[in-house]
C-alpha positions in Angstrom: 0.0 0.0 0.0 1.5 3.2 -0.9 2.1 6.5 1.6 -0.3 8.8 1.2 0.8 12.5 1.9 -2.3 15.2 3.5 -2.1 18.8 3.6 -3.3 20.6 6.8 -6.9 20.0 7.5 -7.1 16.8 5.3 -7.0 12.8 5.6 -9.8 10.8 8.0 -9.6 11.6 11.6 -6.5 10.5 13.9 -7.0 9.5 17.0 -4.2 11.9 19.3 -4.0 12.3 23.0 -4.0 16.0 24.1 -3.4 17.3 27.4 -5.0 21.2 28.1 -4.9 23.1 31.4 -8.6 22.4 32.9 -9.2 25.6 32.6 -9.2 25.7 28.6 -10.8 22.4 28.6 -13.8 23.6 30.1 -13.5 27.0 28.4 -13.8 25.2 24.8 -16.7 23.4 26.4 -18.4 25.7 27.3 -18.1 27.7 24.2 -18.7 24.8 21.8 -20.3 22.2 23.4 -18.5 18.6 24.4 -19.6 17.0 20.5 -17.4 20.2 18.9 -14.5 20.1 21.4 -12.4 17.8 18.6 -13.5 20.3 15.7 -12.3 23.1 17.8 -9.3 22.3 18.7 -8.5 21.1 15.3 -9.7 24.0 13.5 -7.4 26.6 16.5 -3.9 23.9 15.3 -4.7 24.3 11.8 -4.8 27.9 11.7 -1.6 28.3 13.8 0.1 25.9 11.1 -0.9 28.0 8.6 0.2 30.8 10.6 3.4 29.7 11.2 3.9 28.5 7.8 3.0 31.7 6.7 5.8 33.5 8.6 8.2 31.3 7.4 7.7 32.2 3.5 8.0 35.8 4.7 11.3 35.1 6.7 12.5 33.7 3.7 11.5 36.2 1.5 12.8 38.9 3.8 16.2 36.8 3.9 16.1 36.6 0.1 15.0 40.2 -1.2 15.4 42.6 2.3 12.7 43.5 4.8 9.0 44.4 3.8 7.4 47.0 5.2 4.3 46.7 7.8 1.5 47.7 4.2 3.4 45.0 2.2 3.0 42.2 5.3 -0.6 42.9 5.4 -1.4 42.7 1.8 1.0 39.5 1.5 -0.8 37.9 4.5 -4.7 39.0 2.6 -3.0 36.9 -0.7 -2.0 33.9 1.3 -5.5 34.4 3.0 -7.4 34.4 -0.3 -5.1 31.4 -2.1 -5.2 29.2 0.5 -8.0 29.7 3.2 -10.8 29.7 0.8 -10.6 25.9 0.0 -6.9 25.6 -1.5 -4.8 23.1 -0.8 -2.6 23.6 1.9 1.4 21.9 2.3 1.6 18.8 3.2 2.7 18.4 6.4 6.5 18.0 6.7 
C-alpha cells in the first residue's frame, strides 16, 4: 500500500492524545459544546500551522530580497489568506 501525503486539514480523523490546562478544557466546552471540542481544537492547530507556515515564506522572503514593510506584510498575509484559506490546498505536512 503506498504513503499517502495530506495537507493541513485533510485525511480521516487521527485518534491523538491531548493534554490542556482544565481551565481551557472547560472553556472550549463551554463555548462549543462537548460534541465540537475535537473540531475546535483542530480548527485553533490548523490555523496556527498555517500561521506559522506563513511566517516562514515571509522570513524567507525577507532573507532573500530585504525587509518588507508593515503595508506590504498585510497585503502578503490578505494573498496567502485568499489562495489558501478559501478551499486551496494547503502543504503537506513535513
Amino acid at each position: 500500500m503506498a504513503d499517502t501525503t495530506y495537507g493541513i486539514g485533510e485525511g480521516p480523523a487521527a485518534r491523538v492524545s491531548l493534554s490542556l490546562p482544565e481551565g481551557t478544557a472547560e472553556a472550549i466546552r463551554s463555548r462549543v459544546g462537548k460534541r465540537e471540542f475535537s473540531a475546535f481544537v483542530a480548527a485553533a492547530v490548523e490555523r496556527e500551522l498555517r500561521g506559522q507556515i506563513l511566517d516562514e515564506y515571509l522570513a524567507d522572503y525577507e532573507r532573500r530580497r530585504g525587509p518588507l514593510g508593515e503595508e506590504s506584510r498585510q497585503a502578503a498575509r490578505q494573498v496567502f489568506d485568499e489562495v489558501f484559506a478559501e478551499g486551496e490546498g494547503w502543504p503537506a505536512a513535513s
